[in-house]
C-alpha positions in Angstrom: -56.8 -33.9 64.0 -57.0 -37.1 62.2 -53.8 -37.5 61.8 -53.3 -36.7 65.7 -55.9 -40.3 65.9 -54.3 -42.1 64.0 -51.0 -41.7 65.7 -52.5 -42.2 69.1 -53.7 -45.2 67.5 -50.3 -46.3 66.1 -49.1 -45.5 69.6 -51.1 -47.6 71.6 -49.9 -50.8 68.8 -46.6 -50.0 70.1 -47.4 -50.5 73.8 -49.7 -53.2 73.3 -47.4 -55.5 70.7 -44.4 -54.2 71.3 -43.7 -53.0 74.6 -45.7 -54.6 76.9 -46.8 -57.7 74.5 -50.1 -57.8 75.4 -51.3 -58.9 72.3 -49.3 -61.6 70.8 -48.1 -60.6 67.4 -49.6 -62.7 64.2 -51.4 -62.0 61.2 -54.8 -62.1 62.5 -54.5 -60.2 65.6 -52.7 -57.7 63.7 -55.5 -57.6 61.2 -57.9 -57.3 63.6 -56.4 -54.2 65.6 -56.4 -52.7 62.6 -60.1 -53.2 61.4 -60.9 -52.1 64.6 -58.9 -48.8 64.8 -60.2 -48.2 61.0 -64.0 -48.9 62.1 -63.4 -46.5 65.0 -61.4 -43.5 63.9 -64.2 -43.7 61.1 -67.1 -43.5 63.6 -65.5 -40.8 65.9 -64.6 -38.7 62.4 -67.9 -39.5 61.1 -69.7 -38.1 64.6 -67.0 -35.4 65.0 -68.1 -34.0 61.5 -71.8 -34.1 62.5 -72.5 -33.5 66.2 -69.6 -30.4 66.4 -68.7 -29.7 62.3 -66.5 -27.3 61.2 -66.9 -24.9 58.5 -64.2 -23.2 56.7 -65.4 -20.5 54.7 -67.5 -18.2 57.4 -67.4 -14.7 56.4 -68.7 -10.9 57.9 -71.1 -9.8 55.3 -72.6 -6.3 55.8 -75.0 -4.5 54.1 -73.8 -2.4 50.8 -76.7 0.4 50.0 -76.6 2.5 46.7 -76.3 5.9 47.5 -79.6 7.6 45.0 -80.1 11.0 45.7 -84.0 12.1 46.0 -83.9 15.3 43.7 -81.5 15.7 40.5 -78.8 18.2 40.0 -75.3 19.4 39.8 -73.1 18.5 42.7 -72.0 21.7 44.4 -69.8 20.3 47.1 -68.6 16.7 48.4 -68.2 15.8 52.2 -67.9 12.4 52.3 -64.4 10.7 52.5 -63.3 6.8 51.3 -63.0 4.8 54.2 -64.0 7.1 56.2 -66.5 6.0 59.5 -69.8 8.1 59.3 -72.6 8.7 61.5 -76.5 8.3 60.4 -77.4 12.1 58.9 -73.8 13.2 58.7 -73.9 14.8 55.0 -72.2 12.9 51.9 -73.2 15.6 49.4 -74.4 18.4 48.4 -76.2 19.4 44.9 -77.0 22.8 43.6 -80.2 24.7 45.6 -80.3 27.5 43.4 -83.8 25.6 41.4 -85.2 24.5 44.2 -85.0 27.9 46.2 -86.5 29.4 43.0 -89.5 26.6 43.1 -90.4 28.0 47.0 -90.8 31.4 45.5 -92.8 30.7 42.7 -95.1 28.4 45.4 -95.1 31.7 48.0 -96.1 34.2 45.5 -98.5 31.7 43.9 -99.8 31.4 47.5 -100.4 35.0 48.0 -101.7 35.1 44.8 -104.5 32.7 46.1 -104.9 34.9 49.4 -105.9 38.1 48.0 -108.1 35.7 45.3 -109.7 34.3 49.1 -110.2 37.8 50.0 -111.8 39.1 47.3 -114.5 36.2 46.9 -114.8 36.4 50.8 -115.9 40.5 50.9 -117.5 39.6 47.5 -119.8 37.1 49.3 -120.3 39.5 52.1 -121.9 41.7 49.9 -124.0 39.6 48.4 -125.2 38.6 51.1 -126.5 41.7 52.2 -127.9 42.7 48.9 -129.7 39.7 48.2 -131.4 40.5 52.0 -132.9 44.2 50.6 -133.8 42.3 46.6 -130.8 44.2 45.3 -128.6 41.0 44.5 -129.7 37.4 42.5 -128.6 34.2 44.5 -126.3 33.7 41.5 -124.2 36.6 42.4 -123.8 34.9 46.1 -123.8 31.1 44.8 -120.5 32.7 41.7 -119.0 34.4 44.4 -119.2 31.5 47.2 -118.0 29.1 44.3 -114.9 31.2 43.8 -114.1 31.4 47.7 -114.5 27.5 47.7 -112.0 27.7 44.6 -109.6 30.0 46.2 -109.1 27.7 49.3 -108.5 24.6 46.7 -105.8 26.2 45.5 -104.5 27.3 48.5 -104.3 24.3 50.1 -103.0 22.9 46.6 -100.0 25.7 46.7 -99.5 24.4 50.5 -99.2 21.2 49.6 -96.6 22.0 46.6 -94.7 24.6 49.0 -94.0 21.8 51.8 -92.9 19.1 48.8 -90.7 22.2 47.7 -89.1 22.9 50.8 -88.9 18.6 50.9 -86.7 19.1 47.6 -84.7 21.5 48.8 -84.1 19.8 52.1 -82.9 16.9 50.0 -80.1 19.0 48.3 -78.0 17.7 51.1 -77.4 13.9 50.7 -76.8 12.4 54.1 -76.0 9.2 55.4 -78.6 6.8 55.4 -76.7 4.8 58.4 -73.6 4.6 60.3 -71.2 3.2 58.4 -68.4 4.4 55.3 -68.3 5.1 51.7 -66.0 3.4 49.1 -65.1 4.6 45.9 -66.0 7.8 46.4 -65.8 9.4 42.3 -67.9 11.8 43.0 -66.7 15.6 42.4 -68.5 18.9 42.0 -70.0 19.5 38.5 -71.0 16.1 38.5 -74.8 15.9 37.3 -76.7 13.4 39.4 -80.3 11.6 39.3 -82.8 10.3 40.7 -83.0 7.1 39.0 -82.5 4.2 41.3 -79.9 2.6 38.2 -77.6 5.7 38.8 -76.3 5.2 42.3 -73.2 7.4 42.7 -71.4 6.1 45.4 -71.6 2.3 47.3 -72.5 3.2 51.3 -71.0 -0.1 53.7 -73.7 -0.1 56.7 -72.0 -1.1 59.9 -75.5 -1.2 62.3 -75.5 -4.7 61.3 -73.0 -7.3 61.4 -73.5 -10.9 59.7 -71.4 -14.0 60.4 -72.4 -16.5 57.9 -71.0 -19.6 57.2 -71.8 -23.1 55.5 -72.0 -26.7 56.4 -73.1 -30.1 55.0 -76.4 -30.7 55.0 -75.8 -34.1 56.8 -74.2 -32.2 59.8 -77.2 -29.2 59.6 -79.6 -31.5 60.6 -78.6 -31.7 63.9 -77.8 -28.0 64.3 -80.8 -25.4 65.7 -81.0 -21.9 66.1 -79.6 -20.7 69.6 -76.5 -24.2 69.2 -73.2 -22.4 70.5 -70.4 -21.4 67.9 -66.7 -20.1 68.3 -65.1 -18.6 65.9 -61.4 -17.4 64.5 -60.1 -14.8 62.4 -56.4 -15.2 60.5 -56.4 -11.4 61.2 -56.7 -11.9 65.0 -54.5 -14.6 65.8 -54.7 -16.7 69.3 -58.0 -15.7 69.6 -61.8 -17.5 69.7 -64.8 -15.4 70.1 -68.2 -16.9 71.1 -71.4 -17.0 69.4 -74.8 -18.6 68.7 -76.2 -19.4 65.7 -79.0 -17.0 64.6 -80.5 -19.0 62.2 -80.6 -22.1 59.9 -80.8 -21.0 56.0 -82.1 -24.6 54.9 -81.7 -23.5 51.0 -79.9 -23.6 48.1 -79.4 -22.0 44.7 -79.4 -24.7 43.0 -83.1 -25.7 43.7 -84.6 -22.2 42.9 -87.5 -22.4 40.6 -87.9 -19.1 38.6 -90.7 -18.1 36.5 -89.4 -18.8 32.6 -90.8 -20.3 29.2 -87.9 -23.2 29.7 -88.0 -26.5 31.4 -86.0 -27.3 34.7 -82.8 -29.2 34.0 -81.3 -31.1 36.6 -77.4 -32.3 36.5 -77.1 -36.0 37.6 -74.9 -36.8 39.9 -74.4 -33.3 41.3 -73.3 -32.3 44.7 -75.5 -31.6 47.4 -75.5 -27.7 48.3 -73.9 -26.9 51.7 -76.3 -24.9 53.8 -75.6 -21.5 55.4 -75.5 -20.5 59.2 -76.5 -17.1 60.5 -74.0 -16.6 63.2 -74.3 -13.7 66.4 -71.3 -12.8 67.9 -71.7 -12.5 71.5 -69.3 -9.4 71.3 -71.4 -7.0 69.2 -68.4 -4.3 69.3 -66.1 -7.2 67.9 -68.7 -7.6 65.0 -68.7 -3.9 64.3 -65.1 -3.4 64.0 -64.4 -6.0 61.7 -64.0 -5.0 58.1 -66.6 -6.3 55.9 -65.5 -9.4 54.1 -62.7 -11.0 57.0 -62.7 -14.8 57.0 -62.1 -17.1 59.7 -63.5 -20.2 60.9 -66.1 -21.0 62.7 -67.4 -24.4 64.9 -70.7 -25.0 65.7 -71.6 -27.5 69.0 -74.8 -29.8 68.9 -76.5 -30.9 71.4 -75.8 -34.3 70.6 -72.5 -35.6 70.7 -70.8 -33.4 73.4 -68.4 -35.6 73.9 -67.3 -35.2 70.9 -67.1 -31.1 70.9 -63.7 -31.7 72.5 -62.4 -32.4 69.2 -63.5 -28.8 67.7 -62.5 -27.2 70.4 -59.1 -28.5 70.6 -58.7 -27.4 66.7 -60.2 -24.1 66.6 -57.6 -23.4 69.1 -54.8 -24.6 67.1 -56.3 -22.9 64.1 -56.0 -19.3 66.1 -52.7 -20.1 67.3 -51.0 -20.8 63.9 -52.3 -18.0 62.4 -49.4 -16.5 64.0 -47.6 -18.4 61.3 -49.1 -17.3 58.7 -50.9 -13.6 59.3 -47.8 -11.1 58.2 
């Protein structure tokens, strides 16, 4: 687009010096056009770049979540395929249920166990009762056998308790999908021992419920830029195309400036680069921003409010960017 300026620029020296000899044609009125053209192609560049900037490098991010399952043990059978698009709960895998069946039926019994316990120290108190009414009974007959009822429903409600987190654990047997979305490199097979250990993710899960355009700019040109400023954007993979978007929000940090808890000083590089800031970008097309793959590139052009003029500039090259990728997507 510059270069486009610059020839208009060379053009309009033709007409006016050559062709229609406006301008007489000596040193000092040559000199002077060109001061001029170089003090104005530098001020409309200089506003282009900060009222409607351009960033190169925006990019879908999505969110990757390690697959952990919630009880340990062999993998029996495995569901989920790479690549493959996934609904929230659809199973992944499976692991072994035999222990945790066991572990409900050692909770039951232990439950019935506790239930004829209840009964006993419930006719037991009964009794008591009665004899302590004819003098045939001590109140520490009735305040044992009482304690022991008390006792028996402890534990029953204790071996409740147990039975529901076993029938949790065996629920959890079958891994699911946490989201919609797909697996990658799915290495997984049966026989394959798993944890529970947040470290021993077996499988990376790509969510697709959401979708983040993020791109970055100067931090001369984000000062201009608010949340809700209009964006278009390009992908190589989707040539003579430009969607529409807003930005979503204004990450005003950087890496660089992080301050981190540490038995070292700060060290600072002079001389070194400013940091470009990042834009949060919502495609107005959410079904577009779901059926990208994670990762596409493209690039994207953010319009001010100041300087609209000016957006004419972007506009005309974001188009020409998504017509040329015809020349270069395969």
């Amino acid at each position: 687009m510059i270069a486009f300026l610059s020839i208009c620029y060379a053009l309009l020296y033709v007409l006016l010096f050559k062709k229609f000899k406006v301008i007489p044609t000596n040193n000092g009125t040559i000199s002077a056009f060109v001061g001029v053209g170089v003090v104005m192609l530098g001020g409309i560049v200089f506003a282009w770049y900060t009222f409607a900037p351009i960033s190169q490098d925006a990019k879908l991010f999505r969110y990757t979540i390690p697959i952990v399952s919630n009880v340990r043990g062999l993998i029996e059978e495995v569901y989920v395929e790479p690549f493959k698009p996934m609904e929230k709960g659809e199973p992944l895998f499976s692991i072994n249920p035999a222990p945790y069946e066991f572990r409900i039926k050692q909770v039951q019994a232990s439950i019935k166990q506790f239930e004829a316990q209840r009964t006993l120290a419930s006719l037991q108190v009964e009794r008591a009762q009665k004899l302590l009414k004819t003098q045939a009974a001590a109140q520490v007959d009735l305040d044992r056998w009482s304690a022991e009822l008390d006792a028996a429903e402890a534990a029953i409600a204790n071996a409740e308790a147990q039975l529901e987190q076993a029938e949790w654990e065996l629920n959890e047997t079958t891994v699911r999908a946490p989201t919609d979305g797909y697996a990658v490199n799915v290495a997984i097979r049966p026989g394959v021992f798993v944890g529970t250990v947040g470290a021993g993710a077996v499988l990376p899960y790509i969510s697709t419920d959401i979708s983040q355009m993020v791109g970055s700019v100067s931090q001369s040109a984000v000062r201009h830029i608010h949340k809700g400023d209009a964006v278009e954007v390009t992908f190589p993979n989707r040539p003579g195309e430009v969607y529409q978007g807003t930005i979503a929000e204004v990450v005003r940090t950087s890496p660089s400036a992080q301050l981190n808890a540490s038995g070292s000083l700060a060290t600072f590089a002079a001389g070194a680069p400013a940091d470009r800031w990042l834009l949060r970008v919502a495609l107005d097309d959410e079904e577009l921003a779901r059926s990208l793959p994670q990762g596409v590139a493209g690039s994207m052009a953010v319009y001010t409010e100041r300087g609209k003029p000016l957006h004419i500039i972007s506009k005309v090259v974001m188009r020409i960017n998504a017509w040329t990728a015809f020349l270069t997507t395969p």
